[in-house]
C-alpha positions in Angstrom: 0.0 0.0 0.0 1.1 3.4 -1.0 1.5 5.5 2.2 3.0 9.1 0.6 0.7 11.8 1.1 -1.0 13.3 -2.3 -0.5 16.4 -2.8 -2.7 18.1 -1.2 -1.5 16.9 1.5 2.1 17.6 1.5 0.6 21.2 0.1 -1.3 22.0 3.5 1.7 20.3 5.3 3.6 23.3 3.7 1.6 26.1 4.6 1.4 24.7 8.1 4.7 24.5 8.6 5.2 28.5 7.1 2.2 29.5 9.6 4.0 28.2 12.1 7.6 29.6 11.6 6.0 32.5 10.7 3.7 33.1 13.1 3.6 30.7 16.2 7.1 30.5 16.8 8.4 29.0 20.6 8.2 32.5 22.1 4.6 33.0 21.2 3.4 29.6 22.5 4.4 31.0 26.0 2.6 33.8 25.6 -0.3 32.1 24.8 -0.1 29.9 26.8 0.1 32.4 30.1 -2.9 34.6 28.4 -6.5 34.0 30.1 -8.2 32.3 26.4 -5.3 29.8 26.6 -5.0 30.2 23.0 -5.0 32.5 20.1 -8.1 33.8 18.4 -6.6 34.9 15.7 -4.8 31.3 15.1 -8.4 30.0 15.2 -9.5 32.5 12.3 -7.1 31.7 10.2 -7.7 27.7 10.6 -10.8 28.6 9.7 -9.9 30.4 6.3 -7.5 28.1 5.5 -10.4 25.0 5.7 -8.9 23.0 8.8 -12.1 23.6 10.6 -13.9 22.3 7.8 -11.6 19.3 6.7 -13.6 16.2 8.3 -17.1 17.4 7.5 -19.0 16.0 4.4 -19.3 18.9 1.4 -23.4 19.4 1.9 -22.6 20.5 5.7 -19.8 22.9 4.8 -17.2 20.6 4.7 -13.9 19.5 2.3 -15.2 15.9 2.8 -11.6 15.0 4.4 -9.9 11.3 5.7 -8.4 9.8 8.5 -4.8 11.0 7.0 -5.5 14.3 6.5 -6.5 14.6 10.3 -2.5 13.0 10.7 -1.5 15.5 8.1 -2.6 18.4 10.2 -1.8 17.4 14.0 1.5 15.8 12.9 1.9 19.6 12.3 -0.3 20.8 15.9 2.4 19.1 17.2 5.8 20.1 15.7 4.5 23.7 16.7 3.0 22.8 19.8 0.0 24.6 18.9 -2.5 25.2 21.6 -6.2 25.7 19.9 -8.8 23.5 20.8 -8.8 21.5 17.3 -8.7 17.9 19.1 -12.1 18.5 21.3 -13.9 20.8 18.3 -13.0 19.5 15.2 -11.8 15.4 15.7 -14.0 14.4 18.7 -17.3 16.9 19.0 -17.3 17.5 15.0 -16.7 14.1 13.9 -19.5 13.2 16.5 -22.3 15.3 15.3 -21.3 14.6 11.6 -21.3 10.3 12.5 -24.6 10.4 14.9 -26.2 13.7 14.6 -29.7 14.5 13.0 -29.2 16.4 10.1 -30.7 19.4 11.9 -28.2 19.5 13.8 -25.3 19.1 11.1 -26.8 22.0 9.4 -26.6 23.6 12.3 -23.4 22.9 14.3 -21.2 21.9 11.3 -21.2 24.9 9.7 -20.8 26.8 12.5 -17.6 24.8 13.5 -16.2 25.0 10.1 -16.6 28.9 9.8 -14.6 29.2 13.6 -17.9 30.5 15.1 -18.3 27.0 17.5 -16.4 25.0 19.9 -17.7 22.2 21.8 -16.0 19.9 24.2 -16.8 16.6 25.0 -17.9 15.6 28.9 -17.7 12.0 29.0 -15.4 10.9 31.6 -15.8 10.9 35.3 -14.0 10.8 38.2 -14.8 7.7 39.6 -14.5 6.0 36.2 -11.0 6.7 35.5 -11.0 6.1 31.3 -14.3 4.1 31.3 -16.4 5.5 29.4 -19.2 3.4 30.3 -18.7 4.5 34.0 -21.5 7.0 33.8 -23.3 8.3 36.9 -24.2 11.7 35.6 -28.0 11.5 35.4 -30.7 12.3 32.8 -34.3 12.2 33.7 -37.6 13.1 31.3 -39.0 16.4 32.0 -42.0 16.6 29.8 -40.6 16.9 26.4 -36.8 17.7 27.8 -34.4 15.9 30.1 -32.8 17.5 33.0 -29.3 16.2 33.9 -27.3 15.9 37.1 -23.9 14.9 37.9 -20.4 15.7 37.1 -17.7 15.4 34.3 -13.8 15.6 35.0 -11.1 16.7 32.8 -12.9 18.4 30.3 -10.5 19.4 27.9 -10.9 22.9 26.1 -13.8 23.3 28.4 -13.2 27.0 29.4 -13.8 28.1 25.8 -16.2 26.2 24.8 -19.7 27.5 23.7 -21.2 23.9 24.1 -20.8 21.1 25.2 -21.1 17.2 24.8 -22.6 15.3 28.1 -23.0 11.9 28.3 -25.2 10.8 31.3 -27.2 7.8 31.9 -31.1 8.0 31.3 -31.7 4.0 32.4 -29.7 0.8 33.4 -27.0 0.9 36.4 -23.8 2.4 36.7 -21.6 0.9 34.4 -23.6 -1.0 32.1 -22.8 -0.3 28.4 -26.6 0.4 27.5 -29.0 3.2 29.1 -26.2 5.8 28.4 -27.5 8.8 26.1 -25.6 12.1 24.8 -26.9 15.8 24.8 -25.7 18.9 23.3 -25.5 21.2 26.4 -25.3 25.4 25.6 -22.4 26.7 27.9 -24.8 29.1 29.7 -27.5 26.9 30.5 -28.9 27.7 34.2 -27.5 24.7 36.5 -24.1 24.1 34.6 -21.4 25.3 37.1 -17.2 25.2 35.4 -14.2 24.8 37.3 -11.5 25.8 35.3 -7.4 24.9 35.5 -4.6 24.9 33.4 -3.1 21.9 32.3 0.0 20.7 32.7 0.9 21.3 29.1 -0.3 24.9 28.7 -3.9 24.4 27.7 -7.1 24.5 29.4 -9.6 22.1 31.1 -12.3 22.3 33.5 -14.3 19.4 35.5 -18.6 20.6 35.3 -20.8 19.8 37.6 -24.8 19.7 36.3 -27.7 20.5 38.1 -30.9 20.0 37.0 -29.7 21.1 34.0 -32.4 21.4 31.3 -33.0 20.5 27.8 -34.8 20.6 25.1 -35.9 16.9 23.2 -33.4 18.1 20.0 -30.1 18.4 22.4 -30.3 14.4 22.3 -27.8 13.0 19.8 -28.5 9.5 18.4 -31.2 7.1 20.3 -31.5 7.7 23.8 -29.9 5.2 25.7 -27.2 4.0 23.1 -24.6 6.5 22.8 -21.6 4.7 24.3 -21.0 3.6 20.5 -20.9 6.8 19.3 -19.0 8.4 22.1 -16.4 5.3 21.7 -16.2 5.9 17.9 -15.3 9.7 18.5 -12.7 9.3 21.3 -11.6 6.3 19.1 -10.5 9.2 16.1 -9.5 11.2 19.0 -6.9 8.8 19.9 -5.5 8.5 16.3 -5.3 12.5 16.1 -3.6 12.1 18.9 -0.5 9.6 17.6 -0.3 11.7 15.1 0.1 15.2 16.9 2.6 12.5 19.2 4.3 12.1 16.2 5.1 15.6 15.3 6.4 15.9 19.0 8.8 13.1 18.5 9.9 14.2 15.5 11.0 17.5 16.4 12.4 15.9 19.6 14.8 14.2 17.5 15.8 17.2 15.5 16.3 19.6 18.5 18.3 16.6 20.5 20.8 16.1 17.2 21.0 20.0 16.6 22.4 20.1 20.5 24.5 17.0 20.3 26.2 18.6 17.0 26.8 21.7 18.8 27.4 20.7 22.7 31.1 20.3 23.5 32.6 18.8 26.2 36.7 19.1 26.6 36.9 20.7 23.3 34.8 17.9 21.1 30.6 17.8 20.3 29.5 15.3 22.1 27.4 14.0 19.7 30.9 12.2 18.3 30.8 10.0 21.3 29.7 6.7 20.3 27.3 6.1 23.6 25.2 8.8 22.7 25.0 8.2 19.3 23.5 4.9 20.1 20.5 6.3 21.9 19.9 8.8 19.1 19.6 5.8 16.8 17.3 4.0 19.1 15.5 7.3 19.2 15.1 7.7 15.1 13.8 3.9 15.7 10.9 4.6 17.6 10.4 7.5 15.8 9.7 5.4 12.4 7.5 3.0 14.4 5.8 5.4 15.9 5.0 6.7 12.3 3.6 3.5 11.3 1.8 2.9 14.2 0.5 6.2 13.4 -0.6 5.4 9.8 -2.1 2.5 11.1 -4.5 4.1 13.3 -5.3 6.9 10.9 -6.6 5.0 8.5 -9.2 3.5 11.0 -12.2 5.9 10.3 -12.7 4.2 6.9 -13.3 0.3 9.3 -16.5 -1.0 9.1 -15.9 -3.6 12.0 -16.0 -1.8 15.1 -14.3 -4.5 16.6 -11.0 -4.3 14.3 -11.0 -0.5 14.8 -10.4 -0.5 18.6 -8.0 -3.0 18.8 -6.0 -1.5 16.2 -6.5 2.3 17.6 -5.6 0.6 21.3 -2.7 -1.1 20.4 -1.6 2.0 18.0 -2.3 4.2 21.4 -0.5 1.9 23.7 2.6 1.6 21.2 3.4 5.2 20.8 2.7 6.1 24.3 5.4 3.8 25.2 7.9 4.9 22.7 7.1 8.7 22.9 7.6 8.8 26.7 11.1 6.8 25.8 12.1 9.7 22.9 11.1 12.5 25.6 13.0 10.9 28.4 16.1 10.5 26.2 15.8 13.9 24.7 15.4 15.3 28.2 18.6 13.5 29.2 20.8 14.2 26.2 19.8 17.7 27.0 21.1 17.7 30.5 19.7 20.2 33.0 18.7 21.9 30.3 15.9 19.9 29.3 13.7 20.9 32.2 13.8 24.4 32.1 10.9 26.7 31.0 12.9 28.5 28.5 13.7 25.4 26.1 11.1 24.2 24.3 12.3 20.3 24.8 10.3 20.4 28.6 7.4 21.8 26.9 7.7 18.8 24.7 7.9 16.4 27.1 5.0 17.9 28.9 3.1 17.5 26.1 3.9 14.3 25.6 2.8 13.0 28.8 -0.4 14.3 28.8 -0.9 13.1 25.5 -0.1 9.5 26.9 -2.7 10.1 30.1 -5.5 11.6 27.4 -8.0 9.1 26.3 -6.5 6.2 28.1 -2.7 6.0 29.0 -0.2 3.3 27.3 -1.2 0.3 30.0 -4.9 0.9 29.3 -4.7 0.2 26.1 -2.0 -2.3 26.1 -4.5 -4.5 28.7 -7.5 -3.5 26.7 -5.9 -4.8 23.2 -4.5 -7.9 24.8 -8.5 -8.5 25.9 -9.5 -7.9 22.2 -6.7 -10.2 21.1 -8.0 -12.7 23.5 -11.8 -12.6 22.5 -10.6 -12.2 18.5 -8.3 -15.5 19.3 -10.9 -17.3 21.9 
């Protein structure tokens, strides 16, 4: 199979790459990052012109009608620049949501919106108690009349300060962690009941857990069937995950750049010490994980176009667990080659290492996955 981008691809690659050099260089991501959005605005308006908002949406909804690659195409990118907007929660998870399991009402509606950088939703799924169980859902959702009114609390919602909606899974029959009886509703930011408590993150972005009380809604917030939205939910995290190796990717990747740049450079008793044999081994072993980590990335990419639901996790999980595992090794190493440098605030290597880590603790960390695809394995092979 041919894996080289088209190109289109490698075209939007380019003018990625030239936004970011232009404009969101190492110094600005600080900023940014201290400022009280979290992000920049402006960054988002020009995602927006450029069609990134719009790239996973079908053409009739506003959309370029985009793949599973060109979501790696662009966070490989997100990435390398370490670029802070909230395109994993609005575009990959909450987008690709509404446009898999929405009404199209709704698509008309939200899709458009998204694509034009005029929405941002965030998806509240996970709770405290349930650790990366999706199906541990004790938020409630009750009829009231026509609506529902929903009550409980969500953890770690990521992006959640700037969101204008948001996506709440609570459970409207069954008991607490039962796979059905769990439905999804598209709550407004200001809705009377919802409460936010906002943090930073430990890599410079923003999250918030919600608590919900009484919290009510109208019959059209409900996305999909009531009571059988752990699918969909799974399906969405599931691309999240895959955007996710591939913004790990463009972490690594730059990892190994910076790390050889400072071993070419670095002397010690009048000789670069990237000459010294000992170090170039680990460089090596880090270029190695680095091209596994790519196919592992390619392999999870291409996972939105998989019919068998089944196939798709297992693959995603063991893609997941892999590069978790070999991006925490490439940030450790890179740290270490760096010295005490690689901790401080002023080098962008800690910032990549940060990163890094939460991306490995997002969604599921590496011995999540690893346990859930040996149980997939298991039941494929049992």
């Amino acid at each position: 199979m041919d894996f080289r981008y088209s190109e289109e691809q490698l075209a939007l690659q380019d003018t990625l790459r030239r936004f970011i050099a232009k404009d969101y260089d190492f110094e600005r991501r600080r900023a940014l990052a201290r400022s009280d959005l979290g992000f920049s605005a402006d960054a988002w308006a020009q995602y927006a012109a450029l069609g990134l908002l719009a790239l996973p949406f079908p053409e009739q909804f506003g959309g370029l009608g985009g793949n599973g690659v060109d979501t790696l195409v662009v966070m490989e990118q997100f990435g390398q620049g370490l670029l802070l907007e909230p395109y994993l929660s609005t575009v990959v998870v909450c987008g690709g949501l509404i446009r898999d399991a929405a009404s199209d009402a709704v698509k008309k509606t939200v899709l458009p919106a998204i694509a034009e950088g005029k929405l941002r939703i965030a998806l509240a799924a996970y709770e405290a108690a349930g650790r990366y169980e999706l199906a541990h859902v004790a938020c409630s959702a009750d009829r009231d009349g026509d609506g529902w009114r929903l009550t409980g609390g969500k953890s770690v919602v990521l992006d959640a300060p700037s969101a204008d909606y948001f996506l709440v899974s609570a459970r409207s029959s069954g008991k607490l962690t039962d796979t059905d009886g769990i439905s999804l509703f598209l709550v407004k930011r200001d809705a009377p009941g919802l409460e936010l408590l906002a943090y930073p993150t430990q890599s410079g972005g923003r999250a918030a857990d919600l608590k919900l009380e009484r919290v009510g809604v109208e019959a059209d917030a409900l996305i999909g069937p009531p009571g059988q939205a752990l699918a969909i939910i799974e399906r969405a995290v599931d691309l999240g995950m895959a955007a996710l190796c591939a913004e790990a990717l463009g972490i690594v990747t730059a990892l190994n750049e910076a790390t050889l740049s400072y071993l070419k450079s670095r002397k010690q008793f009048g000789t670069a010490i990237g000459s010294f044999q000992v170090l170039q081994h680990r460089m090596a072993d880090m270029f190695i994980a680095a091209e596994q980590t790519r196919s592992m990335t390619i392999i999870a990419a291409i996972q939105d176009a998989v019919g068998d639901t089944a196939a798709r996790r297992r693959a995603i999980s063991g893609a997941k667990a892999y590069v978790g595992q070999a991006a925490r090794f490439v940030g450790q190493q890179a740290v270490q080659l760096h010295g005490a440098m690689g901790v401080v605030d002023e080098v962008i290597v800690a910032h990549y290492f940060k990163r890094l880590t939460q991306i490995d603790m997002t969604f599921g960390d590496a011995d999540f996955h690893f346990a859930r695809f040996s149980d997939a394995a298991a039941m494929r092979n049992g």
